[in-house]
C-alpha positions in Angstrom: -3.9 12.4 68.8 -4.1 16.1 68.5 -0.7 16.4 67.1 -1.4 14.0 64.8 -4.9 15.6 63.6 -3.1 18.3 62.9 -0.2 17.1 61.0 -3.1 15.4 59.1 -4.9 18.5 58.4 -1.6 20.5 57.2 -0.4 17.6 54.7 -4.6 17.6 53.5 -4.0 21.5 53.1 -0.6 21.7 51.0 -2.1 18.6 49.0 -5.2 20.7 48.4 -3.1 23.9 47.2 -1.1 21.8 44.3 -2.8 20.6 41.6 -2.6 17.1 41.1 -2.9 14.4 37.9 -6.2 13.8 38.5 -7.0 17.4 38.1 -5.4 17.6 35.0 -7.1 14.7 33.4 -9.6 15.2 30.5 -13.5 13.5 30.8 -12.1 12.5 27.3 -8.8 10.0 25.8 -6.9 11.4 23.2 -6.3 8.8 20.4 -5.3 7.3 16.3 -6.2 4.5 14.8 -3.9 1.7 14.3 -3.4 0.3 11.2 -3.8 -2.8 11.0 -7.4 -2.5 12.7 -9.6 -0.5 13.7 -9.0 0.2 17.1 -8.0 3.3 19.1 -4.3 4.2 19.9 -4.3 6.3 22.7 -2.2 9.4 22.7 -1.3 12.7 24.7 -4.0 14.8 24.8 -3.2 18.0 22.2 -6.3 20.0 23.4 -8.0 20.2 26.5 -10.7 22.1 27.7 -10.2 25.9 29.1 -13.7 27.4 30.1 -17.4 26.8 29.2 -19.1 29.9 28.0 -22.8 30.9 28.5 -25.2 33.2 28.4 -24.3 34.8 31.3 -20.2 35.2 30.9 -20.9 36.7 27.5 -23.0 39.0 29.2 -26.5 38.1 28.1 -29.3 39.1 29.9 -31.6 35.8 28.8 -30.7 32.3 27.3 -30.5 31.0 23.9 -33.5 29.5 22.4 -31.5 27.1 19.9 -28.1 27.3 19.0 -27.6 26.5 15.2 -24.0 27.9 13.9 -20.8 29.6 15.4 -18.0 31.7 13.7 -14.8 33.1 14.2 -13.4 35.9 11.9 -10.5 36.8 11.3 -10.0 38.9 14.2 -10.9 36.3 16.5 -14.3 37.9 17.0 -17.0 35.2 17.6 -20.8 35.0 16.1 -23.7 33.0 17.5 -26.6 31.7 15.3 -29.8 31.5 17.5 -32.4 29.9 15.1 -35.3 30.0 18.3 -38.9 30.4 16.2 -39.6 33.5 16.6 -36.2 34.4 18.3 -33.8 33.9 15.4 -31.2 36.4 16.0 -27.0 36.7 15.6 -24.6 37.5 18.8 -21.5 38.8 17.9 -18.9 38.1 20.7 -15.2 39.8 21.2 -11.9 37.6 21.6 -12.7 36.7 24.9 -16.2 35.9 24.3 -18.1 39.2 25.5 -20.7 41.0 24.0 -20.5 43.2 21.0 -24.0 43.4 19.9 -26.5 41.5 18.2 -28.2 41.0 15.2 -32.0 40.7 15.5 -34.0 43.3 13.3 -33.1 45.6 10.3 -34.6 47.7 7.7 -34.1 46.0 4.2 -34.0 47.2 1.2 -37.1 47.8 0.4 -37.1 50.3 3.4 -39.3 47.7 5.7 -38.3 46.5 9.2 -37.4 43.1 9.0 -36.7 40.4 11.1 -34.9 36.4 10.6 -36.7 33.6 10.7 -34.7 30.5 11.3 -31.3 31.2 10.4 -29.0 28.3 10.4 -25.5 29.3 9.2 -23.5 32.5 9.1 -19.8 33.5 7.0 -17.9 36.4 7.5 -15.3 37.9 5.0 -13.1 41.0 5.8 -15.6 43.8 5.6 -19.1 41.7 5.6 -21.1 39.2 7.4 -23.2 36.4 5.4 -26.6 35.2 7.6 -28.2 32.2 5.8 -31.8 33.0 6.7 -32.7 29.8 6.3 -37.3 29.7 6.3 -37.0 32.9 4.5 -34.9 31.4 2.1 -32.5 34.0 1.4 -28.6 35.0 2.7 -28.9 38.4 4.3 -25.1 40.3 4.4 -24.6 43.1 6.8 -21.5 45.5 7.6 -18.8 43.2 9.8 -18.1 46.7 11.6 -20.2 47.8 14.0 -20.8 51.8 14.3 -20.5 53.4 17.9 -23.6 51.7 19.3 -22.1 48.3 18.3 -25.1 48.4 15.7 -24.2 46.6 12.2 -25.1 47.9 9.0 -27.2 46.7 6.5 -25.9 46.1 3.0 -28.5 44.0 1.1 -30.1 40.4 0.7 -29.4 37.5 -2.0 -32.8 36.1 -3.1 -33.2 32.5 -4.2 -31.1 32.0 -7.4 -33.1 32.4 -10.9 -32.5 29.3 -12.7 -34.3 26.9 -14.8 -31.9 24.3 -13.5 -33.9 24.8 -9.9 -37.2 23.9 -11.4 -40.4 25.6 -10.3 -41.6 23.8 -7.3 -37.5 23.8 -6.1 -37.6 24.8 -2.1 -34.5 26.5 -1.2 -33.6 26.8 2.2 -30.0 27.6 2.5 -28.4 26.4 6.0 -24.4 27.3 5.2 -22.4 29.3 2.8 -18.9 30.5 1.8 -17.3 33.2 0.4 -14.0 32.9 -1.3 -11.5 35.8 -2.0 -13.2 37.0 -5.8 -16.6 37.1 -4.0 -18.2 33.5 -5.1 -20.8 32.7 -3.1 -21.0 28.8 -2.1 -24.3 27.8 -0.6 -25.7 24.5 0.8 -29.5 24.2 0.9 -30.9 21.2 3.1 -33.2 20.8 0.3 -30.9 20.8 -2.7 -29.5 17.6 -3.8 -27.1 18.7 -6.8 -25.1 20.0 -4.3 -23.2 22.8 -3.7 -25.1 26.2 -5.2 -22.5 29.1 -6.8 -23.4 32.4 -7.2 -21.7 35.4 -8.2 -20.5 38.3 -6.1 -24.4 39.9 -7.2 -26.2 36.5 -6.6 -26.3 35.4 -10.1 -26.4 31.5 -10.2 -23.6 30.1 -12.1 -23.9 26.6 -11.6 -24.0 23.5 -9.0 -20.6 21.5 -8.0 -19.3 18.5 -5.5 -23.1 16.3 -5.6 -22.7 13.6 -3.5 -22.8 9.8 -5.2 -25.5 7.6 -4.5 -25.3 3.4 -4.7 -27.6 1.0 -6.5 -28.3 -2.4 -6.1 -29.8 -4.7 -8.4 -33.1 -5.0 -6.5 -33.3 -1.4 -7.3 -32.2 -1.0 -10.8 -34.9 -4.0 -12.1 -38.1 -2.7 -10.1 -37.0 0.9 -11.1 -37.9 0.0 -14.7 -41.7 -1.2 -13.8 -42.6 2.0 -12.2 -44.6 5.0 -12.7 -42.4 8.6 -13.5 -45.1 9.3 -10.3 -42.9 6.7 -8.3 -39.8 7.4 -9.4 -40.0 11.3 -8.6 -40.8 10.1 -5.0 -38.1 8.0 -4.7 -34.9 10.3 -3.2 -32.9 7.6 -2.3 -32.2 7.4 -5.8 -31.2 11.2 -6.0 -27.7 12.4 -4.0 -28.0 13.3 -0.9 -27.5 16.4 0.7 -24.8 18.2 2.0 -25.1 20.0 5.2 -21.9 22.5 6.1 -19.5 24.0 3.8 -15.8 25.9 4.7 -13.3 27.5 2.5 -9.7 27.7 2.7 -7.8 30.9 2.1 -6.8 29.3 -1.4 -10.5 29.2 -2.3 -10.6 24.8 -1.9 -13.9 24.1 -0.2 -14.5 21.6 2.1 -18.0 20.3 2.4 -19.7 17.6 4.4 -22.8 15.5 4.7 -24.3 12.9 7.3 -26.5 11.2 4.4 -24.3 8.4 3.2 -25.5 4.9 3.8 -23.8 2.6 6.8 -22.8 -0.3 3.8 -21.5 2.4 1.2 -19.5 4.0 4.0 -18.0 0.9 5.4 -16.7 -0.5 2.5 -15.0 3.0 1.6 -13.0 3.6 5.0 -10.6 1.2 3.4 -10.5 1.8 0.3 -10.0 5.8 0.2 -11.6 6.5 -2.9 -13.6 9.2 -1.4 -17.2 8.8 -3.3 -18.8 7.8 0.2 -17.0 9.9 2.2 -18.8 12.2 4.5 -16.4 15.4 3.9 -14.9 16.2 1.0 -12.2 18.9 -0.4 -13.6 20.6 -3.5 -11.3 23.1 -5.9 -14.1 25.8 -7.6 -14.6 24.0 -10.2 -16.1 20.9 -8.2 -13.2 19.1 -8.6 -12.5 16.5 -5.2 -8.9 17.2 -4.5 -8.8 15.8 -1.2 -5.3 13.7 -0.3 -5.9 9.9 1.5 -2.7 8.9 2.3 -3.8 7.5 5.8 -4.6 4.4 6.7 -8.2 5.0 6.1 -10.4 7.9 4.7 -11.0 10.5 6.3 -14.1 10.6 8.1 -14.6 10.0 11.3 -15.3 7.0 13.4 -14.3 3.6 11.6 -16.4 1.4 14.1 -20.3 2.8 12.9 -21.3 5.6 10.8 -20.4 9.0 12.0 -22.7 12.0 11.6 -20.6 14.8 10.2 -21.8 18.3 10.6 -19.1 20.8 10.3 -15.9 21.3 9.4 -12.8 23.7 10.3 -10.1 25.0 9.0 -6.8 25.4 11.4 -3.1 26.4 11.5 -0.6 24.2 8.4 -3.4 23.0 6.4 -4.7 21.3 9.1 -8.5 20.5 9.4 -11.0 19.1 11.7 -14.3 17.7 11.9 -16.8 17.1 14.2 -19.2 13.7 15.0 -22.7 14.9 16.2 -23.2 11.2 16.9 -20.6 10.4 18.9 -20.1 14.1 20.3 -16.1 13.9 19.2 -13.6 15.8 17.3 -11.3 14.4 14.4 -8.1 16.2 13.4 -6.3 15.4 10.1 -3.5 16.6 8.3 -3.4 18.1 4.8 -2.5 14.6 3.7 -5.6 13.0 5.1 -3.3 12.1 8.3 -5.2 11.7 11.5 -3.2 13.3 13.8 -5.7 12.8 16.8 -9.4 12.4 17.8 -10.9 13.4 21.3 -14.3 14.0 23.1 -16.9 11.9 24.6 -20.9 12.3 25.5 -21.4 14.4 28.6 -21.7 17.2 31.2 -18.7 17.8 32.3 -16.2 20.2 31.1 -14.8 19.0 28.0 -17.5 16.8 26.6 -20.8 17.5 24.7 -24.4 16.7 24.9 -24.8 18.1 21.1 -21.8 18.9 19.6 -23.1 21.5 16.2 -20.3 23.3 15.2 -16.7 24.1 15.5 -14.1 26.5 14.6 -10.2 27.9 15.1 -9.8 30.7 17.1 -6.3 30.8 17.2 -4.2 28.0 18.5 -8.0 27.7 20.1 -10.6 25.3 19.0 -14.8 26.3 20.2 -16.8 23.9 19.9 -20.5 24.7 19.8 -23.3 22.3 22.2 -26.6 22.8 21.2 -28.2 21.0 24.2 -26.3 22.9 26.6 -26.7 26.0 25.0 -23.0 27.2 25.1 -19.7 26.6 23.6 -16.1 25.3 25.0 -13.1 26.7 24.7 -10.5 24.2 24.2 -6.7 25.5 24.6 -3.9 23.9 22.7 -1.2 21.9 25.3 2.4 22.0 24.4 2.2 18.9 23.2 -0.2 20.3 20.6 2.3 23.0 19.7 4.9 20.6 19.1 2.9 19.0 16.5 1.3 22.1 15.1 5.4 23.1 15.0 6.7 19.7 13.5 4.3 20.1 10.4 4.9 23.9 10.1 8.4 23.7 9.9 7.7 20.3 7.5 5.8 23.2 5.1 8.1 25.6 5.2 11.0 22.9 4.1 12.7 23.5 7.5 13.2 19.8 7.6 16.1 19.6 10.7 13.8 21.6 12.6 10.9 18.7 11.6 13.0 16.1 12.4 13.1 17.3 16.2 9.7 18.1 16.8 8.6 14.3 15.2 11.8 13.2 17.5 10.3 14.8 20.3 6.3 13.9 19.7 8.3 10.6 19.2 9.2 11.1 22.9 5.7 11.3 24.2 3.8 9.5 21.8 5.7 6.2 20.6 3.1 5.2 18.8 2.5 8.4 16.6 2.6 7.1 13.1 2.3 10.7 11.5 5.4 11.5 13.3 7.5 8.3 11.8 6.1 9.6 8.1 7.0 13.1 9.1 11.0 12.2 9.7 10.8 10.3 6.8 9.8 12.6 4.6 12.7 14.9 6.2 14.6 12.5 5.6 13.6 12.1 2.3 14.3 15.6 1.2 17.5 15.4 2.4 18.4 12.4 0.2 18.3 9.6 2.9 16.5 7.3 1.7 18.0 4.1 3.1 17.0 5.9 6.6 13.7 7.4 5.6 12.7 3.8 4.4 13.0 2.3 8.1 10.4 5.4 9.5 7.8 4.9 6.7 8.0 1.1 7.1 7.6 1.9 11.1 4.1 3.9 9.9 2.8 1.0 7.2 3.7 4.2 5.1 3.0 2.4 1.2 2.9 5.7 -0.6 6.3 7.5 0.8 8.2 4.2 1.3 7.1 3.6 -2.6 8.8 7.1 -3.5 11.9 6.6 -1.5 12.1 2.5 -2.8 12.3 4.0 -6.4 15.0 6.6 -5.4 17.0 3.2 -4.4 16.3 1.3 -7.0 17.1 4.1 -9.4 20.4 4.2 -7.7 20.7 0.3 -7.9 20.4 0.5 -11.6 22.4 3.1 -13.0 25.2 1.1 -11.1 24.3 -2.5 -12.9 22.7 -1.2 -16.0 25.3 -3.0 -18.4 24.7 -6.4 -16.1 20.7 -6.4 -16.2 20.7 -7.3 -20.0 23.5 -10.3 -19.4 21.0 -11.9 -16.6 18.0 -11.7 -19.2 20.2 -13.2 -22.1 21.3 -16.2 -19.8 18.0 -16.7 -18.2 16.3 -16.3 -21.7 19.0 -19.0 -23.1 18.2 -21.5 -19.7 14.7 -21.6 -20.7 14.8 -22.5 -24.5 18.1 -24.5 -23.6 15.2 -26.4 -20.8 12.0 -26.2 -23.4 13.7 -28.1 -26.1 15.2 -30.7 -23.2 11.8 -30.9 -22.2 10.5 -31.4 -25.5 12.9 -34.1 -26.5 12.4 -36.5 -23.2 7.8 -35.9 -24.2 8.9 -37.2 -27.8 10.8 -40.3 -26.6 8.7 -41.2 -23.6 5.7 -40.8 -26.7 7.0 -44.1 -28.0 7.9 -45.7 -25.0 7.0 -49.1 -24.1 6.5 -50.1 -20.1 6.3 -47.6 -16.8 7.0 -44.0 -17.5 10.0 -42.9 -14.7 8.9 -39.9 -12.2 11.0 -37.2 -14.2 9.0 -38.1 -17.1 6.1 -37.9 -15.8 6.5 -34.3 -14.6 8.4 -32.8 -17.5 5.1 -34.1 -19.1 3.6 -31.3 -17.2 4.9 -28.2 -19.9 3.4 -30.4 -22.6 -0.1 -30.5 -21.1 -0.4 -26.4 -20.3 0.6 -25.9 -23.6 -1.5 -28.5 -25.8 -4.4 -28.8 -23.4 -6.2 -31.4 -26.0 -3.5 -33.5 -26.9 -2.0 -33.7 -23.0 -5.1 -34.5 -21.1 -6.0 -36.9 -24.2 -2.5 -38.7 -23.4 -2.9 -38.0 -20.1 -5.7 -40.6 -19.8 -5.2 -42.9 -22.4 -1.5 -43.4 -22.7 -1.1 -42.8 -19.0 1.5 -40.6 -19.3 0.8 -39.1 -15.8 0.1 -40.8 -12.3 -1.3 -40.5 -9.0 2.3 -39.7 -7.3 3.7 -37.1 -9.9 -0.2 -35.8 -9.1 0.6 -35.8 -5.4 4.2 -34.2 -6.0 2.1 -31.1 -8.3 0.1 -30.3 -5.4 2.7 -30.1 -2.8 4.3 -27.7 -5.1 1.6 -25.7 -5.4 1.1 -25.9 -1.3 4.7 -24.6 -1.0 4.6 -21.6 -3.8 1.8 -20.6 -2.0 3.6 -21.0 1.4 6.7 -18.8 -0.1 3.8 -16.2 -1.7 2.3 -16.5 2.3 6.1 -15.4 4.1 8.1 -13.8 1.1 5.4 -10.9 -0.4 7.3 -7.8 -0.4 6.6 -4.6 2.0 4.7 -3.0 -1.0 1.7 -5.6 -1.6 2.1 -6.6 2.1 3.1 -4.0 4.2 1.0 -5.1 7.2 3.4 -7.7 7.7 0.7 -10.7 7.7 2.0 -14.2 7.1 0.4 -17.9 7.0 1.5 -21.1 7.8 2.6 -24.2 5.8 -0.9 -25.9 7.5 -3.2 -23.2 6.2 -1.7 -22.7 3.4 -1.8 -26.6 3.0 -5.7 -26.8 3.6 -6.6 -23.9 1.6 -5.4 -25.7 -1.5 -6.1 -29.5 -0.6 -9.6 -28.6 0.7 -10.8 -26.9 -2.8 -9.1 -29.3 -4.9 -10.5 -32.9 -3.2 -14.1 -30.7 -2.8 -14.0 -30.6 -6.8 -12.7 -33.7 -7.6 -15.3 -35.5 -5.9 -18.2 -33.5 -6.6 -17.2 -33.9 -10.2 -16.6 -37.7 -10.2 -20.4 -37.7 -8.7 -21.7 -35.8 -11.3 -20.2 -37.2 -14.5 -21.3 -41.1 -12.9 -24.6 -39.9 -13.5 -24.1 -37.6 -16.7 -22.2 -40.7 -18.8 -18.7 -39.8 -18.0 -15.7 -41.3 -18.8 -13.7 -40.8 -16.1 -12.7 -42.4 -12.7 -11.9 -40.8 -9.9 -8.4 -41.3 -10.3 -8.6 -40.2 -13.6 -10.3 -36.7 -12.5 -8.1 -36.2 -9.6 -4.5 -36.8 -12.2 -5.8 -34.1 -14.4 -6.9 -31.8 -11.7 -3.5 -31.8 -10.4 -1.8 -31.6 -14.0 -4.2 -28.6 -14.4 -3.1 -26.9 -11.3 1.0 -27.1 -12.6 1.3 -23.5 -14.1 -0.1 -21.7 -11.2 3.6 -22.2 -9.3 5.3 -20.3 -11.6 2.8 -17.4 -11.8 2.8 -17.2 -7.9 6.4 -17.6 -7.1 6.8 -15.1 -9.8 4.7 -12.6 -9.0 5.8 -12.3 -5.0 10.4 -12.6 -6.2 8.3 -8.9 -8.2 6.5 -7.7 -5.1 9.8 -7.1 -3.5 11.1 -5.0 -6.1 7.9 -2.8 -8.0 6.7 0.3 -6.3 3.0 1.2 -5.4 2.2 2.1 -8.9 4.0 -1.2 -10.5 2.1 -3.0 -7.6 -0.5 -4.3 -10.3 2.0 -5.9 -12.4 2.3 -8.9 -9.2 -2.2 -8.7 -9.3 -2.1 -9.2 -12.9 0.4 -12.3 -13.0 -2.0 -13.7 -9.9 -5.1 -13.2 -12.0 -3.4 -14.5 -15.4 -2.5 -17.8 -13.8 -5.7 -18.6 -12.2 -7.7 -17.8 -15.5 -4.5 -20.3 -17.4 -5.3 -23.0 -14.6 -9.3 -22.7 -14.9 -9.0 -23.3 -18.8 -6.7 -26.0 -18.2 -9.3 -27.4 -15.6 -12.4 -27.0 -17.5 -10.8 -28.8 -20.9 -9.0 -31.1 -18.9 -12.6 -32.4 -17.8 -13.7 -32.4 -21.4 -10.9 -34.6 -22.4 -11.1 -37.0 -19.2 -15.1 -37.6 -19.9 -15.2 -37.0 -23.4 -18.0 -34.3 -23.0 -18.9 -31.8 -25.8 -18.5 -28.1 -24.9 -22.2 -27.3 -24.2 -22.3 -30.5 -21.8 -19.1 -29.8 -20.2 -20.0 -26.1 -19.3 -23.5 -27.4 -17.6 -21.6 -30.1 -15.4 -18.8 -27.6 -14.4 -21.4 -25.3 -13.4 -23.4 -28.7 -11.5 -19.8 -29.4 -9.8 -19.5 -26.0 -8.4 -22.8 -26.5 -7.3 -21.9 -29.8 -6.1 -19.0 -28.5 -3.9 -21.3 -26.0 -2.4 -23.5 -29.0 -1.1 -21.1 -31.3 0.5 -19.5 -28.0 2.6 -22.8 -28.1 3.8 -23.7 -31.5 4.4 -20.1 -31.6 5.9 -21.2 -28.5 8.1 -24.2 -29.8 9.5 -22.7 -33.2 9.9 -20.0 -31.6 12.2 -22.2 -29.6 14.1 -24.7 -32.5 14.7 -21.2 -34.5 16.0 -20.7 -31.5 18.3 -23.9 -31.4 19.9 -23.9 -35.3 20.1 -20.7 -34.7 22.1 -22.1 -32.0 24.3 -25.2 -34.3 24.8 -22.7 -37.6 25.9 -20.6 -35.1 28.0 -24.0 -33.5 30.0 -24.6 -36.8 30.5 -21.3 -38.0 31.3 -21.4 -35.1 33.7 -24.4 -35.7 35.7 -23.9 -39.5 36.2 -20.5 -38.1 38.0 -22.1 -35.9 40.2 -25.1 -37.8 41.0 -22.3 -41.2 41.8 
């Protein structure tokens, strides 16, 4: 037993001495999104967490009082906003986070000690250092230097801007600013809704830029007009809403962010990548957004519930990051609006965040600031970080060989890295394979780059058949007038036919009613020159275009790769089409009309004929137009539904002999009318279903009681 107790406690030893996976893992997981839903694709980790630095390892002889703002200049020095009442003060730490000095009292201008109160942001340029002093409502900017004595200098203060456009009761508390290379000043007041405030290099107001949009609803827009101008001046949620953090890029584009924007407004933009709800935003100086989308969604955060943006970062290649105060996590994008990963969680240990209130790039480092905790983490970059940082650097700098192994080898590690499919692509791109780069972009539901590399194809395609596209149009132009006039000639003999019409005639009847609505349902009806079978055969036509549109949409218009079935496809036109047939055969009974129910459901179906040829159409074009063609295959869509709704709404006319006015109130009565039997048909199914469950209970009980 001895020998083996110490065997035990050697092995225990050695095991304790090496580092194991467990030690290595993050309190966090490393993900993307996927693209066809919102859930998280996990992913290496690219940063994990170094050291947690306080008061005490910088060297501080007492705690923060509140945290509000952290910096890193371009030396890698780091500043601390404490915004404590009473304590507001700046610490300016070295590269590896001890003390310099501090910021807390100075003489101003007007040769009187001075003090902060409340300062919320801070900036620093090359030679000078930007405090927003945020409840005395003024930037103070001292010497970035520090003399012998690790004392800084200072230079002077920026007053609240003189402008009518501010108005007289205007509070001005400025909580961030920015500085780009000409000396513009960029400030964002909490209390300032036109958004972002320029001044000159002296403090002279120039102008506002980047205000945040606002939605109305109806509600809203009618009791708007019955109030008081008293009411309406209280009413900011009809204003834009504040920004809260601004950056700047060394080619003076300005990124700002808010955590204003409504839950709704924000949801319905993650998809849609327009950018007005969007909680950061990339700003040129003249207020114009500039910001790139090209990822699966916009840029901003957490998909599932609104995020609460509070800063943003600048790093290495473009690349930029924000952080999510409510859900205490980082998100990395691309300059492309790429995620390229998210991480962090809620928590004490090393590597999460109770408060997470700013961020910044020290380096291939990223600090992030924890006001609850009263420190910032150092988070160090892993090699599979520098891979990526190294894949999109050598992308910039057109190295694209060199790109193509660093995706190959993220590829390695991370399978499921979409940005790294659209980054071999694009090197593939440039280097004239498009055939190849086609297969990556598809791999990443890439639209946008597979679009650009599909036209380089097809441009290819056509200067080889360019003397054979004008044949194919000749002959199919010849087919269809050759067909029209066959078509035209069988409608004028079967006119003056005597007896049963055969089925061919029937449907080749069809191009006479979409084009003389009046006369063709009129014939329709009276001279029964349609039937209940060519009816049937019109509808399963429609069922399979519909089918074909469901399996055959090209990658462009459907690059998701969803499909339906001949069922579904099968009930979603059988169910619409019986649901208005009926409902309008009850109707006209009781409104005089002329009609039978065989009668409405014939010229429903006749009505329904040209939408075939619109959607079997419009998906043989989605499989050759590019992203910016892709309207072309919406607009044929849109064309024939509008043809078959006019067809349908005269047809009705003709079949009950209504007069406009009278037709337009019963169409509107059947729509109605469908409306009520889906619910009737609702309620009847769910009181058969608890009927069921009742017979079953019972069912149930007699066996267990037997």
């Amino acid at each position: 037993m001895k020998k083996i107790v110490r065997i035990l406690t050697f092995v225990l030893l050695l095991v304790m001495l090496f580092p194991t996976a467990a030690d290595a893992a993050t309190p966090y997981q490393t993900h993307t999104f996927m693209a066809k839903a919102a859930n998280a694709l996990y992913s290496p980790d690219a940063y994990v967490p170094d050291v947690s630095v306080d008061y005490r390892y910088m060297g501080l002889s007492a705690d923060f009082s509140e945290l509000a703002d952290l910096h890193v200049d371009c030396d890698g020095n780091v500043y601390l906003v404490d915004s404590g009442s009473g304590k507001s003060k700046v610490v300016v730490l070295d590269r590896y986070y001890k003390l310099i000095g501090e910021i807390k009292t100075f003489q101003n201008d007007q040769g009187v000690n001075d003090s902060f109160s409340g300062c919320k942001g801070i900036f620093t340029t090359e030679d000078s250092i930007y405090i927003c002093d945020t409840n005395a409502n003024r930037i103070v900017i001292f010497d970035r230097h520090p003399d012998a004595k690790g004392n800084f200098s200072f230079r002077r203060i920026i007053q609240k801007p003189n402008s009518d456009l501010f108005g007289e009761d205007a509070i001005y508390k400025p909580v961030a600013c920015a500085v780009d290379s000409y000396g513009r000043i960029y400030v964002v007041s909490s209390t300032t809704y036109q958004g972002v405030i320029v001044m000159s290099e002296e403090g002279d107001f120039t102008g506002f830029i980047g205000a945040q949009n606002v939605s109305y609803n109806i509600v809203d827009i009618v009791w708007r007009r019955f109030q008081t101008e008293e009411q309406l001046a209280q009413q900011k949620s009809y204003i834009p809403t504040e920004l809260n953090n601004i950056n700047i890029t060394d080619e003076n584009f300005i990124y700002v962010t808010t955590d204003n924007i409504d839950a709704k407004d924000r949801a319905g933009a993650v998809r849609s990548k327009k950018g007005t709800y969007s909680p950061v935003k990339l700003l040129n100086p003249s207020g114009d957004q500039i910001m790139k989308r090209n990822g699966f969604y916009d840029p901003g955060g957490n998909l599932r519930g609104t995020s609460s943006i509070v800063d943003v970062a600048i790093g290495p290649e473009k690349t930029w990051t924000i952080i999510d105060q409510k859900f205490s996590r980082c998100y990395t994008y691309d300059y492309n609006g790429n995620l390229l990963f998210a991480f962090g969680n809620s928590g004490s240990q090393l590597g999460n965040l109770k408060t997470v209130k700013a961020c910044d790039y020290q380096g291939d480092k990223l600090i992030l600031l924890d006001s609850s905790q009263k420190s910032f983490t150092v988070y160090k970059r892993t090699e599979y970080g520098d891979t990526l940082i190294s894949a999109i650097a050598n992308t910039n700098a057109h190295q694209y060989d060199k790109a193509i192994e660093d995706w190959t080898e993220i590829l390695k590690r991370n399978s499921n890295y979409d940005s790294a499919y659209i980054g071999i692509g694009q090197s593939l791109y440039r280097d004239g394979k498009y055939e190849e780069a086609l297969e990556y972009y598809r791999s990443a539901y890439d639209t946008s780059n597979y679009s650009t590399s599909y036209k380089e194809i097809r441009k290819e395609w056509l200067s080889k058949y360019i003397l054979l596209i004008p044949v194919v149009v000749i002959v199919l132009a010849i087919l269809l007038v050759k067909f029209s006039k066959y078509a035209t000639k069988v409608n004028e003999k079967t006119a003056i036919k005597l007896g049963k019409r055969s089925l061919k005639e029937e449907l080749l009847f069809v191009f006479h009613v979409i084009l003389h609505p009046f006369d063709g349902f009129w014939d329709l009806k009276h001279e029964r020159r349609g039937s209940v079978r060519a009816g049937v055969l019109i509808l399963a036509v429609v069922i399979l275009s519909f089918f074909y549109n469901g399996i055959g949409r090209g990658y462009i218009v459907n690059s998701l790769g969803s499909y339906s079935t001949l069922f579904a496809q099968a009930r979603t036109v059988l169910i619409p089409v019986f649901l208005w047939v009926t409902a309008n055969w009850c109707l006209t009974t009781l409104f005089d009309g002329e009609g039978s129910y065989k009668d409405v459901f014939v010229a429903t179906c006749y009505a329904l004929a040209p939408l075939p040829i619109f959607v079997i159409l419009s998906t043989i074009l989605s499989n050759v137009v590019t992203a910016e063609e892709a309207g072309i295959v919406s607009f044929l869509l849109n064309l024939g539904y509008v043809w078959v709704g006019l067809l349908l709404f005269f047809g009705m006319m003709v079949t009950h002999d209504y007069s406009m006015g009278k037709n337009i109130l019963v169409s509107l009565g059947t729509i109605l009318g469908m409306a009520v039997i889906m619910s009737v048909a609702f309620l009847f199914t769910m009181l058969v279903q608890k009927m069921v469950g009742f017979v079953s209970a019972i069912i149930e009980e007699i066996s267990y009681r037997v």
